[in-house]
N, C-alpha and C positions, 0 to 999 in steps of 0.2 A: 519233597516237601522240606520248607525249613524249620532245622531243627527248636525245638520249642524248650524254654527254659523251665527245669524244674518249677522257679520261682511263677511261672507265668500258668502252668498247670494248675499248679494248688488254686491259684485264684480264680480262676476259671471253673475249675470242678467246685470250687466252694457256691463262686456265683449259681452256678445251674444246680446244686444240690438246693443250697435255702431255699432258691425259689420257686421249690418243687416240692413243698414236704409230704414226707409219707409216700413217695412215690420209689418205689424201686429202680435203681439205673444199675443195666447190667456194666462188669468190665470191658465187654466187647466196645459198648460204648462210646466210653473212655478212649480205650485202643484206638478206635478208630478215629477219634478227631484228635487224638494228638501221635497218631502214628509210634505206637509207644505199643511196647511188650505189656502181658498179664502183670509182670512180677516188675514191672515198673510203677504201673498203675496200684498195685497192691502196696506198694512204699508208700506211697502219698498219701491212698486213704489212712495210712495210720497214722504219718504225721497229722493230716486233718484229724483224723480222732482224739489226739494228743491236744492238739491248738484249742478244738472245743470245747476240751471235760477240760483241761487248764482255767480257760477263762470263765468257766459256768456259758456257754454260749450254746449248746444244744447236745445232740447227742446223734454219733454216726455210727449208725450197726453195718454190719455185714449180713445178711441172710443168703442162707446154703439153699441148694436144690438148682432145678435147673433153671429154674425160672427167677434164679438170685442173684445177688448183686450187693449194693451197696444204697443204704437208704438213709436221708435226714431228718428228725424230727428236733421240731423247735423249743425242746425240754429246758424250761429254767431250773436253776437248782432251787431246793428249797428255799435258802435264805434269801435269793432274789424275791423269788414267789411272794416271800411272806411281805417283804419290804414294798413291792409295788401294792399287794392289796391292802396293804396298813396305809399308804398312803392315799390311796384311793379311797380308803376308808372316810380317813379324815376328810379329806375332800366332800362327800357324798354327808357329813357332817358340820356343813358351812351355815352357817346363818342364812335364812331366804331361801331353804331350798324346798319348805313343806306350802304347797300351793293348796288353796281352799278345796274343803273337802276329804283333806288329808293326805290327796298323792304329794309323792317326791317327786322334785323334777330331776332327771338324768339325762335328757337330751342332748346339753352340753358334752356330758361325759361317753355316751354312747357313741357321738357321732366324730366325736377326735379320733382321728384312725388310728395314731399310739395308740391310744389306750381300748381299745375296740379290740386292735393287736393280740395287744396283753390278755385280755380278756379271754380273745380265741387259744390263746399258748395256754391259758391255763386250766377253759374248758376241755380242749381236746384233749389234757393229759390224761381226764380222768378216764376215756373213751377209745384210747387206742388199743385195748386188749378186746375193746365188745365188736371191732371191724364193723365197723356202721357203711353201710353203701349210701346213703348221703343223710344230710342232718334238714330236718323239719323246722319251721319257724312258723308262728302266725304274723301278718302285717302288725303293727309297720314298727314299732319300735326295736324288737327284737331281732330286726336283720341285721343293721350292721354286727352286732355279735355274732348271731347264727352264720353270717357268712364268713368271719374269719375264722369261727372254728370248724366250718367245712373246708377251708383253703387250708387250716393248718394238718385236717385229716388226710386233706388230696380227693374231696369226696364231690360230688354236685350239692347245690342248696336249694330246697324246695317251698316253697313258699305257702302257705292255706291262704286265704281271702276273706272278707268277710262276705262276698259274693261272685261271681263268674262272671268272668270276660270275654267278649266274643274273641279278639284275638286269642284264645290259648286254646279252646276246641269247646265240647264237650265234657264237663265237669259232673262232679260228687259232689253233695250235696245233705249238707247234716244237722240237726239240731242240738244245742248241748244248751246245761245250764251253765248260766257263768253268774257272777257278784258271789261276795264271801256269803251270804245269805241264803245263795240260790234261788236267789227271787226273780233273776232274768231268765230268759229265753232266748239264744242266739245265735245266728247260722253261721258255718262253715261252709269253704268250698274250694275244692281242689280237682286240678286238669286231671281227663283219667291219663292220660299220658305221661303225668309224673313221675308216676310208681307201676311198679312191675309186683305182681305174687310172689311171695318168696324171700322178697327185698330187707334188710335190715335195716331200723330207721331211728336216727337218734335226733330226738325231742331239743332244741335249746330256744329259749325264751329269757326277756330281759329280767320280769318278774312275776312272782307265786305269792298269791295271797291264799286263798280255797283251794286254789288249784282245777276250777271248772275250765278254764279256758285249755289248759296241758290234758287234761281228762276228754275233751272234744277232741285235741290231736290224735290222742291215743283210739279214740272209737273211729277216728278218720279213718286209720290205720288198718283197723281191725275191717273197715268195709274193702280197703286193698288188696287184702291177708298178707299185710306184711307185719313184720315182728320188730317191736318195738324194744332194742336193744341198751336202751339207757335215756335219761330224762335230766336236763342240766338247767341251772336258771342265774342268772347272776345275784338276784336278790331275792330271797323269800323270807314272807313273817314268820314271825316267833307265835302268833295267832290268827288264826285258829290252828291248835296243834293237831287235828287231825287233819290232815286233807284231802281232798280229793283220788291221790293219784300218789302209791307210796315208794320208796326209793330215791326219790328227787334229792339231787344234788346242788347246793348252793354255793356262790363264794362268798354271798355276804350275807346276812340275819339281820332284819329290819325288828328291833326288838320293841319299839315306843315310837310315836309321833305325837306330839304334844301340841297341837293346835293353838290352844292359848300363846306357849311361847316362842313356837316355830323352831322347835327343836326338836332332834330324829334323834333316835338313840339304835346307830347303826355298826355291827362290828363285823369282824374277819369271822367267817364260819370255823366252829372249832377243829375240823380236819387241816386248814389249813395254816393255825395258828402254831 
């Protein structure tokens, strides 16, 4: 085989680390596509660990045992963190954005795969200690987030419905209340072949108001018996301060929408500030 240039390794193991997060790749690996020793491959990942935490660009562990290796996650530093969601803030604070009847629109914002990105780097951070076996969304607005923050966990995305498909098989089936009032009545429904007993399942949705609709995921859950290990939402209000379903994690606080003068009074959630 020819011989392969340190220089052409690092970027190689960088390529197939990013875009794999959360996923463990043992040394053997390594070794074997670049025909290189343990203690060769153990240089580099530390210069990669170096190059990373240098530039705030993510973070490369090591994990021992035998089943270890070397693993990337897409960790911003704080002050990144803070500066992308201050700015997103502002953004999500533009004129024209409060549509009759007082929703936000985010569509725009959700569906830019940047910032969808962002969004999943900064959900998942809060979630990698709870080992979620894949992340829950309800249709439709909440995928593109819920999917980037299962790609950044390394986990599957599972999707509820607001009713069953023939192509997906035989479905679950549930009713919850939803509106901040609780004055609707609204189904659920998920393939039984999503979820397994036993399965850990981390809740992410784009936003919480009562919290009825995350409150259905969670009884979805409960008909699976799987265990609902963390609950994330990109946007929740500041009213009603009880809600539904307690724990929920936000990056942003919808504090006021002002109809009259189409004005949102929206900030960075204070963990993140």
């Amino acid at each position: 085989m020819e011989r392969i240039k340190r220089s052409e390794r690092l970027g190689v193991m960088l390529s197939v680390l990013s875009q794999t997060p959360n996923r463990i790749h043992t040394l053997g690996e390594f070794c074997s596509m670049f025909n290189a020793a343990k203690s060769t491959i153990s240089e580099d990942i530390d210069i990669l660990q170096d190059a990373l935490a240098k530039f705030g660009m993510g973070e490369l562990t090591t994990v021992a045992g035998a089943a270890g290796g070397v693993r990337y996650r897409a960790i911003m530093d704080p002050d990144t963190s803070r500066g992308a969601l201050e700015a997103l803030a502002a953004r999500l604070r533009e004129p024209g954005r409060l549509l009759p009847g007082g929703f936000l629109y985010t569509s725009d914002v959700i569906a830019d795969p940047e910032t969808a990105g962002t969004l999943g780097k900064l959900l998942a951070r809060l979630y990698y200690d709870a080992r979620p076996d894949f992340v829950l969304t309800m249709e439709t607005k909440g995928i593109p987030i819920a999917f980037m923050t299962a790609y950044m966990l390394g986990v599957p995305l599972v999707i509820a419905r607001r009713d069953s498909h023939t192509y997906e098989g035989p479905a679950v089936k549930i009713n919850y209340i939803a509106g901040a009032a609780g004055d609707r009545i609204e189904t659920m429904a998920l393939a039984r072949r999503s979820v397994s007993p036993g399965q850990r399942a981390l809740i992410i949705d784009d936003f919480m108001k009562g919290g009825g609709t995350i409150q259905g995921m969670v009884d979805m859950m409960r008909e699976f018996q799987a265990e609902v290990v963390g609950v994330g939402v990109m946007i929740a209000t500041a009213k009603p301060v009880e809600k539904r379903v307690k724990g929920v994690k936000s990056l942003f606080t919808l504090a006021e929408a002002d109809a009259r003068t189409g004005t949102v009074d929206i900030s960075v959630s204070p963990q993140f500030r």
